[in-house]
Backbone atoms as SQL, in Angstrom:
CREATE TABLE atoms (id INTEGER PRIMARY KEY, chain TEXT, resi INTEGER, resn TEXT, atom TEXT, x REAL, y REAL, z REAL);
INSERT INTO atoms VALUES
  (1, 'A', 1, 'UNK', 'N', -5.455, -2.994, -3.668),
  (2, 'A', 1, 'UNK', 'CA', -4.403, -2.006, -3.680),
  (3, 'A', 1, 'UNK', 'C', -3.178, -2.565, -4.395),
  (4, 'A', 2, 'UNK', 'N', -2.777, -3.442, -4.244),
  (5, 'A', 2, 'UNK', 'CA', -1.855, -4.816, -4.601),
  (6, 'A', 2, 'UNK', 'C', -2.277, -4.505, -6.418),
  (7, 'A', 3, 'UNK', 'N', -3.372, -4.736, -6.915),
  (8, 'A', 3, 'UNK', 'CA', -3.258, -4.761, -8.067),
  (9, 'A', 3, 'UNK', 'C', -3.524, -3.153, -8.587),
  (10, 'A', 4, 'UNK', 'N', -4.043, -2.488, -8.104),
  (11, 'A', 4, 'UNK', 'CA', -3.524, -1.003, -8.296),
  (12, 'A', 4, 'UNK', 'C', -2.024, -0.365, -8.469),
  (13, 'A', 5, 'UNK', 'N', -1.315, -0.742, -7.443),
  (14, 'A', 5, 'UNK', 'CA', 0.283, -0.419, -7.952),
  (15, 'A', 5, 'UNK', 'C', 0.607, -1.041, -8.985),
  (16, 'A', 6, 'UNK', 'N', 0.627, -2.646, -9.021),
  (17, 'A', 6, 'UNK', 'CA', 1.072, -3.284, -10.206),
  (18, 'A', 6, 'UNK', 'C', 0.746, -3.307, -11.690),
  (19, 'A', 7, 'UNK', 'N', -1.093, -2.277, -11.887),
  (20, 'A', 7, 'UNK', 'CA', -0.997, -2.347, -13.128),
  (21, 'A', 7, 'UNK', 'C', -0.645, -1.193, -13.664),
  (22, 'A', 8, 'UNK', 'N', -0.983, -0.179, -12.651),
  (23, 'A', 8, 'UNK', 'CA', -0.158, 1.249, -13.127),
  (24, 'A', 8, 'UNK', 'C', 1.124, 1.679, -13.055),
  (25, 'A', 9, 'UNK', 'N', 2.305, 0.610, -12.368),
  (26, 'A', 9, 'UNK', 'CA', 3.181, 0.449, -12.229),
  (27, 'A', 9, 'UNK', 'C', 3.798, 1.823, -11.515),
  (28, 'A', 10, 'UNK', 'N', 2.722, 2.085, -10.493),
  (29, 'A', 10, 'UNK', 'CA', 3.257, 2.765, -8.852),
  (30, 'A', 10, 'UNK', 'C', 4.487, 2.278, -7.978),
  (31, 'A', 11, 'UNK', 'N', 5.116, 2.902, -7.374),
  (32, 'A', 11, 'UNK', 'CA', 5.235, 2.236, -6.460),
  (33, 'A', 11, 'UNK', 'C', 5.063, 2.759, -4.779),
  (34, 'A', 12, 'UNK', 'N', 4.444, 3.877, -4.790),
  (35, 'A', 12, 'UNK', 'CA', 3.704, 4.456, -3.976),
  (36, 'A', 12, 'UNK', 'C', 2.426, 4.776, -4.165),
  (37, 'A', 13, 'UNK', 'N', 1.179, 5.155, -3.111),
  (38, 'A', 13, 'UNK', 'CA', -0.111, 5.475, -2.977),
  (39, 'A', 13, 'UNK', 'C', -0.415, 6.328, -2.166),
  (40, 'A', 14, 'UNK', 'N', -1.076, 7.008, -1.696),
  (41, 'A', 14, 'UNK', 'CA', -1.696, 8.242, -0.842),
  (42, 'A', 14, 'UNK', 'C', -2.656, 7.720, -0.651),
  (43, 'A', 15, 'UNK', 'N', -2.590, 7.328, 1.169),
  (44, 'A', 15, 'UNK', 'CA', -3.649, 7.348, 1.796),
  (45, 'A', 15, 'UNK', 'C', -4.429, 8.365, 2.542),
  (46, 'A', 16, 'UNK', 'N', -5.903, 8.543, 2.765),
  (47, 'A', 16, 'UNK', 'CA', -6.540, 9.644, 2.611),
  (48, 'A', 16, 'UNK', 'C', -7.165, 9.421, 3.438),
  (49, 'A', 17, 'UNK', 'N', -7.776, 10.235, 4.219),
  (50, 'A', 17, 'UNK', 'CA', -9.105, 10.415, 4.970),
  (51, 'A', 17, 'UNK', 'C', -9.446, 11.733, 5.125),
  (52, 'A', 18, 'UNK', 'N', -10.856, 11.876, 4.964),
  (53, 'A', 18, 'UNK', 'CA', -11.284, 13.141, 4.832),
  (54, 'A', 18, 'UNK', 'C', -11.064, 14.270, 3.681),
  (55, 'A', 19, 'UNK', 'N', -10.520, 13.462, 2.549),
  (56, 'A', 19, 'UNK', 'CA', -9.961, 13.807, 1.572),
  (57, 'A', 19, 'UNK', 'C', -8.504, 14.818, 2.103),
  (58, 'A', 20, 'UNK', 'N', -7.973, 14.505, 2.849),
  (59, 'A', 20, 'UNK', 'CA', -6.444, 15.181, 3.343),
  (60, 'A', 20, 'UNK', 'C', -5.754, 13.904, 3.319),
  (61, 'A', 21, 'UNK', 'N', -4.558, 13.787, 2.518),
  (62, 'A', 21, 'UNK', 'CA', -3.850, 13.299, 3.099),
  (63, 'A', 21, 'UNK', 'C', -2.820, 12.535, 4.514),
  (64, 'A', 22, 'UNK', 'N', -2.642, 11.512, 4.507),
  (65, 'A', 22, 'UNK', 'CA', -2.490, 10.811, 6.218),
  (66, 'A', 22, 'UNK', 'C', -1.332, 10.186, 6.014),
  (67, 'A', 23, 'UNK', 'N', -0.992, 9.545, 5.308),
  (68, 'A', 23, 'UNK', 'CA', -0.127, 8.680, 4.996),
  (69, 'A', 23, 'UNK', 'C', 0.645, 8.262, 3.349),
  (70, 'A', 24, 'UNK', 'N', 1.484, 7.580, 3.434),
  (71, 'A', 24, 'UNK', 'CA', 1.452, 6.821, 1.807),
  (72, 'A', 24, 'UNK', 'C', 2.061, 5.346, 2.522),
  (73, 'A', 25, 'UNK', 'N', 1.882, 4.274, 1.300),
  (74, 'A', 25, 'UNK', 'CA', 1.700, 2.749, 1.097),
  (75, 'A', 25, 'UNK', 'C', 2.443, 2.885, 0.368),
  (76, 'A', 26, 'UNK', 'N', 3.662, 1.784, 0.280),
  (77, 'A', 26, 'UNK', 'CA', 4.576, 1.606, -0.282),
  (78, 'A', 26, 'UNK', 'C', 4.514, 0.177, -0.631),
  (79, 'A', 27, 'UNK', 'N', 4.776, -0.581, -1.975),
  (80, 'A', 27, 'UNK', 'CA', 4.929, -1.714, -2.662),
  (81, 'A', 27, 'UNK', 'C', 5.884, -2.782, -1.277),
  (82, 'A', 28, 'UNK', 'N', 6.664, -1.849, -0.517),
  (83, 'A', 28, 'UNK', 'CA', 7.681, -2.402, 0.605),
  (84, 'A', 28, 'UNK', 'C', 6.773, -3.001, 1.742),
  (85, 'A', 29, 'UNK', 'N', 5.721, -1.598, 2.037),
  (86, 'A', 29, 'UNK', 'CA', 4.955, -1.970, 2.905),
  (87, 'A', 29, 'UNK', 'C', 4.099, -2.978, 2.372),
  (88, 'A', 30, 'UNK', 'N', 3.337, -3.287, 1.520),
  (89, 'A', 30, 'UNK', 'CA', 2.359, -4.532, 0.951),
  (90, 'A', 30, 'UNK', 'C', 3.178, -5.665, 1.379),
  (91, 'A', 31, 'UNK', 'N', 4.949, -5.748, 0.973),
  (92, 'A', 31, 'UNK', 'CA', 5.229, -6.944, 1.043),
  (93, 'A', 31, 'UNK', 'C', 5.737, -7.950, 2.512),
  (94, 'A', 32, 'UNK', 'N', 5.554, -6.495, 3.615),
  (95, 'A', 32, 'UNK', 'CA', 6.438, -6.808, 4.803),
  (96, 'A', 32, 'UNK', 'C', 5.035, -6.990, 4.849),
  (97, 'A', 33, 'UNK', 'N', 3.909, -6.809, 5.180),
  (98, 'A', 33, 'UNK', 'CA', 2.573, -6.951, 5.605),
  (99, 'A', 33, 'UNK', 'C', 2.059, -8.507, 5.244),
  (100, 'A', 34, 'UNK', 'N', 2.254, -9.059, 4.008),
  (101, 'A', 34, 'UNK', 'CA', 1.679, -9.964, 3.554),
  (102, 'A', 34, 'UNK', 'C', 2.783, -11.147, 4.055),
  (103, 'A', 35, 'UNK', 'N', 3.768, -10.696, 4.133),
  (104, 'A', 35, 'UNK', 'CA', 4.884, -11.848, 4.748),
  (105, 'A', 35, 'UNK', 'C', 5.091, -11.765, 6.097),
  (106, 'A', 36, 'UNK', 'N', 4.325, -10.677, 6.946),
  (107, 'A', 36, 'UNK', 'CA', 4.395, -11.228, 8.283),
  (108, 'A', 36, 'UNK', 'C', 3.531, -12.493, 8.804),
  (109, 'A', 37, 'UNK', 'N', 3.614, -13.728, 9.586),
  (110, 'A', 37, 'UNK', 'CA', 3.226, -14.708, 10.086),
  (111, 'A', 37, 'UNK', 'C', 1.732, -14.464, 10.497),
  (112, 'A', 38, 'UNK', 'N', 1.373, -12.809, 11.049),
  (113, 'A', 38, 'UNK', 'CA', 0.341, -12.923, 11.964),
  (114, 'A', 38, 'UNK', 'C', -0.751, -13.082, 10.896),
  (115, 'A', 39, 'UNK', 'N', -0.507, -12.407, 9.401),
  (116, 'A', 39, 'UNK', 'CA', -1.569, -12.079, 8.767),
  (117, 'A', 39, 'UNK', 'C', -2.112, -13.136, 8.283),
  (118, 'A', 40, 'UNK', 'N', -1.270, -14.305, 8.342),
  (119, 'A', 40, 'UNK', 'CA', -2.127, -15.665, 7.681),
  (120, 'A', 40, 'UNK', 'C', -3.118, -16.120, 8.695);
């Protein structure tokens, strides 16, 4: 997903289930996620 925003130069995504929309992912959210402690 990480390299999906960055090569199309997104900075949002639509997350899906069931083909409906649920959510969106934000470049903000990737980075608070990958820099929280628990995920290492």
């Amino acid at each position: 997903m990480k390299n999906i925003l960055a090569k199309n130069n997104f900075r949002h995504l639509p997350v899906t289930e069931d083909d409906k929309i649920v959510g969106i992912i934000s470049v903000r959210d990737l980075v608070a996620f990958f820099a929280n402690p628990r995920f290492r």
